[in-house]
C-alpha positions in Angstrom: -7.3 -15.7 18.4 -6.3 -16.8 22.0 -6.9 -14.2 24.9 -4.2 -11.0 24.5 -4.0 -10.8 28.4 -2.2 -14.3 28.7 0.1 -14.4 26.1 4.0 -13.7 25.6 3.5 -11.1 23.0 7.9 -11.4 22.0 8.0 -10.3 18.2 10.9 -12.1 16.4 14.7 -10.6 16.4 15.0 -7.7 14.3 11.2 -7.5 13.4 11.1 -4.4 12.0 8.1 -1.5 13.2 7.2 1.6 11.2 4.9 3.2 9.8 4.0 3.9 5.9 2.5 7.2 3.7 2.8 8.0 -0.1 3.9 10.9 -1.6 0.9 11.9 -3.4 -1.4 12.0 -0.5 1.4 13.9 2.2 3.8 15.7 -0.1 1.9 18.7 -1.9 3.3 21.1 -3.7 2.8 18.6 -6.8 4.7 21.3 -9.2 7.4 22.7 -7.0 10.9 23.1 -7.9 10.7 21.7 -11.7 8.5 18.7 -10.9 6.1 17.4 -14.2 2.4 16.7 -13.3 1.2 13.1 -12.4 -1.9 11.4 -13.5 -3.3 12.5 -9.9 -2.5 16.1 -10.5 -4.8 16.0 -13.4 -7.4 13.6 -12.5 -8.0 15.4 -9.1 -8.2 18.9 -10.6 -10.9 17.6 -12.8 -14.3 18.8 -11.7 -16.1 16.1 -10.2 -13.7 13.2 -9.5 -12.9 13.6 -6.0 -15.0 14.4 -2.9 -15.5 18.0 -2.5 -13.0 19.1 -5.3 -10.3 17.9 -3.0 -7.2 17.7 -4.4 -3.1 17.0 -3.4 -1.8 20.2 -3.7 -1.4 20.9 -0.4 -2.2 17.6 1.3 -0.1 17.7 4.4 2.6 20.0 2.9 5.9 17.1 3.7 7.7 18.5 0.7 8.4 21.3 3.1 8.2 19.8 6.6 9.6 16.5 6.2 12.4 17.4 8.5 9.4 18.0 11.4 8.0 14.7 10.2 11.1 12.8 10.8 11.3 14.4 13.8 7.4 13.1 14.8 9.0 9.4 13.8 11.9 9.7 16.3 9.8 10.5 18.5 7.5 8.0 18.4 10.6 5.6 18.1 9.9 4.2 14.7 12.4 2.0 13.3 11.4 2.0 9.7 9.3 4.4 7.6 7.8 3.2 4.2 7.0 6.4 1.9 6.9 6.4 -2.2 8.8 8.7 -4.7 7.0 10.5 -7.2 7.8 9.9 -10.4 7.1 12.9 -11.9 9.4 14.7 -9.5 12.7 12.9 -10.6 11.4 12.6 -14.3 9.3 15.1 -15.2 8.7 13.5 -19.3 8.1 10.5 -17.4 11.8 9.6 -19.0 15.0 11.2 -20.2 16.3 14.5 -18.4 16.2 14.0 -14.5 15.1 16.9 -12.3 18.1 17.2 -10.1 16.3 18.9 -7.6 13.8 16.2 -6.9 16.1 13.6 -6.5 17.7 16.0 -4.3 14.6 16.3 -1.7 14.6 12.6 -1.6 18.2 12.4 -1.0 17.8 14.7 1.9 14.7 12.9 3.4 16.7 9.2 3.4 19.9 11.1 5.1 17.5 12.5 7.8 15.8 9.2 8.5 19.4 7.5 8.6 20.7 10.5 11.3 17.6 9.7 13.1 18.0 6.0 12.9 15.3 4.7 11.4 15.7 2.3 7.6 14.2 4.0 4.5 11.4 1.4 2.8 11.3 3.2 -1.0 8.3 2.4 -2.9 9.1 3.3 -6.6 5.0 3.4 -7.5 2.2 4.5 -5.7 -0.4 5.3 -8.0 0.9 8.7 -9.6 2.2 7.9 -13.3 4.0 11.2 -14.7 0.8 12.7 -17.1 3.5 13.0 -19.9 3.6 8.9 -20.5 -0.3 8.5 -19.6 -0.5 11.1 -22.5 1.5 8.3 -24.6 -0.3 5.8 -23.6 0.5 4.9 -20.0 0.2 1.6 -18.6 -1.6 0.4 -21.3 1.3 1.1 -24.0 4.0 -2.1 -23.9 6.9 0.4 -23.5 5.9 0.9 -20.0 8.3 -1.5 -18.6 11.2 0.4 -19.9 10.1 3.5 -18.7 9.5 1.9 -15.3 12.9 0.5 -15.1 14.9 3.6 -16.4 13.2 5.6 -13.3 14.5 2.6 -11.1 17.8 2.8 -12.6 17.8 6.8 -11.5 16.9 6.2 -8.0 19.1 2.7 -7.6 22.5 4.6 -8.9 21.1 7.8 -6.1 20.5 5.9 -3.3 21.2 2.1 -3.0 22.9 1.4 -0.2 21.4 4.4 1.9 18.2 2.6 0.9 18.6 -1.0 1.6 14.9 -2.3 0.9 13.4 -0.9 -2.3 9.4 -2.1 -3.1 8.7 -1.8 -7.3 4.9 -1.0 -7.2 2.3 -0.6 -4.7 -1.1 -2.7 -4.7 -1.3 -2.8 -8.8 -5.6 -4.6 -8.0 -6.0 -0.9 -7.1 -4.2 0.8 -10.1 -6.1 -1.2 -12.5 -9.5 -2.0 -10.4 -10.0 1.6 -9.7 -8.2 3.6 -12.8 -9.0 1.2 -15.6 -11.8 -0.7 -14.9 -14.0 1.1 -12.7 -13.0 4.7 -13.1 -12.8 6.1 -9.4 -8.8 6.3 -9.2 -6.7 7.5 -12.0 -6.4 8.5 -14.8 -10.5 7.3 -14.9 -11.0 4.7 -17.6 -13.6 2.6 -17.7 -12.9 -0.6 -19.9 -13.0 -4.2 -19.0 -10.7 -4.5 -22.3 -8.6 -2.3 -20.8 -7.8 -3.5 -17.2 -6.3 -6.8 -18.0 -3.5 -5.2 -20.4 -3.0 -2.6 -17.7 -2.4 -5.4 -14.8 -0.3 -7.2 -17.3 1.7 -4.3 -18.1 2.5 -3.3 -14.5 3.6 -6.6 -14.0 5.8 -6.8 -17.0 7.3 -3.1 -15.5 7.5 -4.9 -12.6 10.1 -7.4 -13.6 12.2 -4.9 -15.7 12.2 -2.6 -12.4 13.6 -5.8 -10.7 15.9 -6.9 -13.3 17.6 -3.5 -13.7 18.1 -3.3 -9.4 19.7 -7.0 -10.2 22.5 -5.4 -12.0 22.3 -1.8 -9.5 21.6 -2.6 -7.0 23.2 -4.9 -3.8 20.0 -5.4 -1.1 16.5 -6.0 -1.3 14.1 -5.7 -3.3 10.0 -6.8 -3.4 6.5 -6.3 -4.6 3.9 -4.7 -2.4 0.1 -6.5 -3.2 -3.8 -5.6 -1.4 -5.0 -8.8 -0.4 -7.8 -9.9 1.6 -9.3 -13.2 2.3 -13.0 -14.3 0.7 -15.2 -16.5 2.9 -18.3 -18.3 1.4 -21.2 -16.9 2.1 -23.7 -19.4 2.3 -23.2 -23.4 1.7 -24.2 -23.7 -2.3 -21.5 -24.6 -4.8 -22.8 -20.7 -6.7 -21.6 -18.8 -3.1 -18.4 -21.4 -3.1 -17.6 -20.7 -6.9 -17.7 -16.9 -6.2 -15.3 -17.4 -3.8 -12.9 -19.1 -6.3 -13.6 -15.9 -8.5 -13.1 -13.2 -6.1 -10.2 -14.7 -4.6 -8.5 -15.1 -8.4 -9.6 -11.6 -8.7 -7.7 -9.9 -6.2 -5.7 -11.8 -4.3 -4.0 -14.4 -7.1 -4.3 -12.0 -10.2 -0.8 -10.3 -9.4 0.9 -12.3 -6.8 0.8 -15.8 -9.4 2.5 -14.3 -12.2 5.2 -12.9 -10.0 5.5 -15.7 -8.3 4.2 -18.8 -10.3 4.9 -17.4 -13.4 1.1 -17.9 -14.6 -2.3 -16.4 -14.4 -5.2 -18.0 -12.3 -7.6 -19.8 -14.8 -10.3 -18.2 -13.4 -9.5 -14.6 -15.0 -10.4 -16.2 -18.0 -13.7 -16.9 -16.9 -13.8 -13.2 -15.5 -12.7 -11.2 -18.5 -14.4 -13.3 -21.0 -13.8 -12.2 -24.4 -11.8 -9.5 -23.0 -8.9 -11.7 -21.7 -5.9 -11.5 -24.2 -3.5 -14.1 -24.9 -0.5 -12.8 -23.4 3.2 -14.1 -25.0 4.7 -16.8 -22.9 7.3 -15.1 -23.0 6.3 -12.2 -21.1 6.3 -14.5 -18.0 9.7 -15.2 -18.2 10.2 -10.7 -17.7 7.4 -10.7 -14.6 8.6 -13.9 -12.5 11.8 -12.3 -10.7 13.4 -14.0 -8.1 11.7 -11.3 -4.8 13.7 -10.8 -1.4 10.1 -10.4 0.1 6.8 -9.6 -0.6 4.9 -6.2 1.6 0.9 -7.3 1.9 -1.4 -4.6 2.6 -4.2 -5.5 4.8 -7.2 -3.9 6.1 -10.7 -6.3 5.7 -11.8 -9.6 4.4 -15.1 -10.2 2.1 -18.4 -12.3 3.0 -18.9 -13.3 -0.5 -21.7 -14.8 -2.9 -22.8 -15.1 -5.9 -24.1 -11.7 -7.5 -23.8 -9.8 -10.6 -21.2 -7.3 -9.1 -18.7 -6.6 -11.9 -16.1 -8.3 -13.1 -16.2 -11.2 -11.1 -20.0 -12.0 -10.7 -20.4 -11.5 -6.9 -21.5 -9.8 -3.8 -20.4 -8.8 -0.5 -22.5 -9.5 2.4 -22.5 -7.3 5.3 -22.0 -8.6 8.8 -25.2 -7.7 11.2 -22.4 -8.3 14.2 -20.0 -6.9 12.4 -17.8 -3.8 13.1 -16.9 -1.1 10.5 -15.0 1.6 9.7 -15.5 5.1 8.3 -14.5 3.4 4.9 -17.4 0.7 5.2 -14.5 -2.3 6.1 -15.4 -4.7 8.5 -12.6 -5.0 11.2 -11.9 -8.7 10.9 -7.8 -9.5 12.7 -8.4 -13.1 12.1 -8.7 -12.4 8.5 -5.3 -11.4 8.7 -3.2 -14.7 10.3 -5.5 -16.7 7.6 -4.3 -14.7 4.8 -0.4 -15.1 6.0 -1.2 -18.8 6.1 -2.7 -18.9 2.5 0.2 -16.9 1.5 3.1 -19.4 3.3 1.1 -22.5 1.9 0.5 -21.1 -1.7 3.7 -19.3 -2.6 6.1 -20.8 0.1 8.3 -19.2 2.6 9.1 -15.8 1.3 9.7 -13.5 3.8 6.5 -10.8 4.5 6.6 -7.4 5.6 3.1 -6.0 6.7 3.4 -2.6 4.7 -0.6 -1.6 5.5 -2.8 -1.9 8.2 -4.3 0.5 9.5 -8.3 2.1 9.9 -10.5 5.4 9.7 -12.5 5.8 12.2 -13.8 9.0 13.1 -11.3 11.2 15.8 -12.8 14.0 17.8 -10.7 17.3 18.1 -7.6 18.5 19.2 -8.8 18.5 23.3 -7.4 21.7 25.0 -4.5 19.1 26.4 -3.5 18.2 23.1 -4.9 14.9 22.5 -6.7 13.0 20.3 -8.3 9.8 21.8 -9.2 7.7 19.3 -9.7 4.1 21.0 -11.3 2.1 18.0 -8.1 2.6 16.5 -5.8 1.6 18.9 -8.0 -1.5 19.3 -7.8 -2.3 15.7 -4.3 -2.1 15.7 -3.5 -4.0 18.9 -5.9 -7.0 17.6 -3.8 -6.9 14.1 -0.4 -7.4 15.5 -2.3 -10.2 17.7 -2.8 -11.7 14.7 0.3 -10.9 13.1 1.8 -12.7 16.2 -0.3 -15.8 16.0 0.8 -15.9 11.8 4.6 -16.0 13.1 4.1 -18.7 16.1 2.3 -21.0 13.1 5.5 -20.6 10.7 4.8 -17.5 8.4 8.0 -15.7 8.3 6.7 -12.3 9.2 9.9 -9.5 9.4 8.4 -6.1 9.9 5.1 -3.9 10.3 4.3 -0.8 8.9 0.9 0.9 10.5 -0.8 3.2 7.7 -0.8 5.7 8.1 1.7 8.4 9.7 -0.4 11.2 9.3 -4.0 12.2 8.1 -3.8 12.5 4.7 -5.3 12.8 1.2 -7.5 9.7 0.9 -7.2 9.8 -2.8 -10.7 10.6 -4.7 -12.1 10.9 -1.3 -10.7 13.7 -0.4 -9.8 14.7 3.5 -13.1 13.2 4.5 -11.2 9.7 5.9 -8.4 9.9 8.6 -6.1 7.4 8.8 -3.7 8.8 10.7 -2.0 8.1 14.0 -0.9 11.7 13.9 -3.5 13.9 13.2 -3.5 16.8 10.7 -5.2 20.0 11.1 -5.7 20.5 7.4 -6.1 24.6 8.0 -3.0 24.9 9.9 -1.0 21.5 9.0 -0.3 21.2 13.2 0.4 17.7 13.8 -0.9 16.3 16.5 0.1 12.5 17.6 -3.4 10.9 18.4 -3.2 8.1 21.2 -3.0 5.8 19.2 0.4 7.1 18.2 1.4 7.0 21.8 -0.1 3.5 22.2 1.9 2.1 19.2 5.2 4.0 20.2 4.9 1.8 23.8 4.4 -1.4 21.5 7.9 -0.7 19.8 9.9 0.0 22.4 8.8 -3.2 24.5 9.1 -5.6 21.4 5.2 -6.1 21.2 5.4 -7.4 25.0 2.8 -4.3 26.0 0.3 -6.0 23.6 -1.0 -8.1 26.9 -1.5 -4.9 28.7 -4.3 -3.4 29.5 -5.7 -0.7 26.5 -5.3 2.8 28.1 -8.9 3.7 28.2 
């Protein structure tokens, strides 16, 4: 990455700047007003699954200040603002009779970011399966996919056309990694039999959710994916085939079928005996013509060969690396690599950057109201550096959403990682825009030029 201090930092026309949350981890109040339980009510309220007992059912408390939320975003002068729906709050079976009043509170929250100027990014899936159709099999049962498209079809005849750019699911590695492999997310299986069916099916629910905006809908419509690059850790043909397997794993395992239309031949290998022959004809369901695809991107790996599982690898830390409160390693040229990969690989799709963002950790609110948090702002600046170089070599790059707006729930981690470039007193709720938040707001309103000036600290 060349010097930031010398270069002409001009983002394209009508790049797009935001930021991005999910409902589970701001919304809280999880049961309010006729709402079903999710997956994450359940798993979180069971003892021992998330840091501390921590669970959503306060989190930052948007369902009731949303309107002081949108409020925060105006004044920080975002343009766009990516945020989820929770399914359980429109259906609370999962299917059938629609709870009026929680389509309502998103009808109100897309009106107030319109007023206020700034485009609504819905994500239909982030993470939180109503419990009723986990309870019936979830998405491990085939019937998923209409499930998944009759809650698109609820929000599509709601909204469309207030909401112009519609995502299906969000980061499906980590729905099936974490709650069907591995057993840290929800709902907390553990089954290498399991997760491949699971990633299958969310694809499958993918392309229905697609299909049925295809005869809804009139805009735009994509797939969200976490991806991250994998560099060899050593020189030997072991370190450069764990590569190939890691890289199938996580970056090729969702983005090829909907896409390519086919699986990497390297999940084979993977999965072994666990690796199902899927119908041809299933691929004809996932591979739906995308207006874009929203890539979520926070590290890269150092890999080798290992035994971790499934792919037979490990991760080598970085003595001269630097890392975040998650254990990441802050790596911005990982970033313009991967948008390369992604424009030589799957063509020239358009991107939106829908993640990127860090926890790091944030002193107090000081008695003048700030919260200088400079590791941040420096992770972000060097990402849209990145994100900058990406677009001068080609990739067609349209928007970029920093995760996240505010502190929030970090899943089964509790409140222990913040995120946010507004800070959340979690006793009182006061939000608090860190400087980073101030830092970014100077980067929208001078088109990314400001990126060459000097860092406020």
């Amino acid at each position: 990455m060349s010097s930031l201090a010398s270069k002409d930092f001009r983002f394209p026309e009508g790049f797009l700047w935001g930021a991005a949350t999910a409902a589970h981890q701001i919304e809280g109040a999880p049961l309010a007003d006729g709402a079903g339980p999710s997956i994450w009510t359940r798993f979180a309220h069971t003892p021992g699954m998330t840091l501390n007992g921590d669970t959503g059912d306060v989190a930052c408390d948007h369902y009731h200040r949303w309107k002081e939320d949108v409020g925060l975003m105006r004044e920080l002068g975002l343009q766009a603002y990516r945020f989820s729906v929770s399914w359980s709050r429109i259906l609370p079976e999962g299917t059938g009779r629609v709870n009026q009043k929680g389509l309502d509170f998103y009808s109100r929250l897309v009106d107030e970011l319109l007023a206020n100027g700034i485009e609504p990014l819905l994500t239909l899936y982030h993470w939180d399966m109503p419990a009723a159709l986990d309870d019936r099999g979830g998405w491990l049962n085939r019937d998923c996919a209409d499930w998944f498209a009759e809650y698109g079809r609820v929000l599509y005849r709601a909204l469309d056309g207030r909401v112009r750019k519609w995502v299906t699911l969000n980061e499906p590695w980590v729905v099936t990694d974490g709650g069907y492999l591995h057993g840290a997310l929800a709902p907390g299986h553990r089954s290498r039999f399991e997760a491949p069916i699971a990633a299958h099916n969310l694809m499958r629910a993918h392309g229905a959710a697609v299909q049925a905006y295809r005869a809804e809908g009139a805009h735009e419509i994509g797939l969200v994916v976490n991806i991250e690059p994998k560099y060899p850790a050593g020189d030997s043909e072991a370190d450069a085939a764990a590569v190939r397997r890691a890289h199938a794993y996580m970056n090729e395992q969702f983005l090829h079928p909907a896409l390519l239309g086919r699986y990497p031949d390297e999940l084979r290998d993977i999965f072994g005996e666990a690796w199902p022959d899927f119908p041809e004809a299933d691929f004809g369901l996932i591979r739906q013509p995308l207006d874009f695809v929203g890539i979520n991107y926070y590290t890269r790996s150092v890999t080798g060969d290992g035994d971790s599982y499934p792919q037979r690898t490990t991760v080598v830390r970085q003595p001269l690396g630097t890392y975040t409160e998650t254990g990441w390693e802050v790596f911005p040229q990982g970033l313009t690599d991967l948008l390369l990969w992604f424009k030589r690989t799957y063509g020239d799709l358009p991107v939106y950057i829908t993640e990127n963002g860090a926890a790091f950790f944030d002193p107090p609110v000081a008695e003048e109201g700030r919260v200088r948090d400079p590791l941040r702002i420096d992770y972000l600046r060097k990402h849209l550096a990145a994100i900058h170089d990406a677009i001068a070599a080609g990739v067609d790059v349209r928007g970029y959403m920093a995760w996240s707006l505010l502190d929030n729930l970090e899943w089964s981690l509790g409140y222990s990682k913040r995120f946010g470039i507004i800070h959340v007193n979690y006793g009182t709720l006061e939000r608090t825009p860190k400087d980073s938040a101030r830092w970014y707001s100077g980067i929208i309103r001078s088109h990314g030029r400001s990126l060459s000036d000097p860092l406020p600290y």
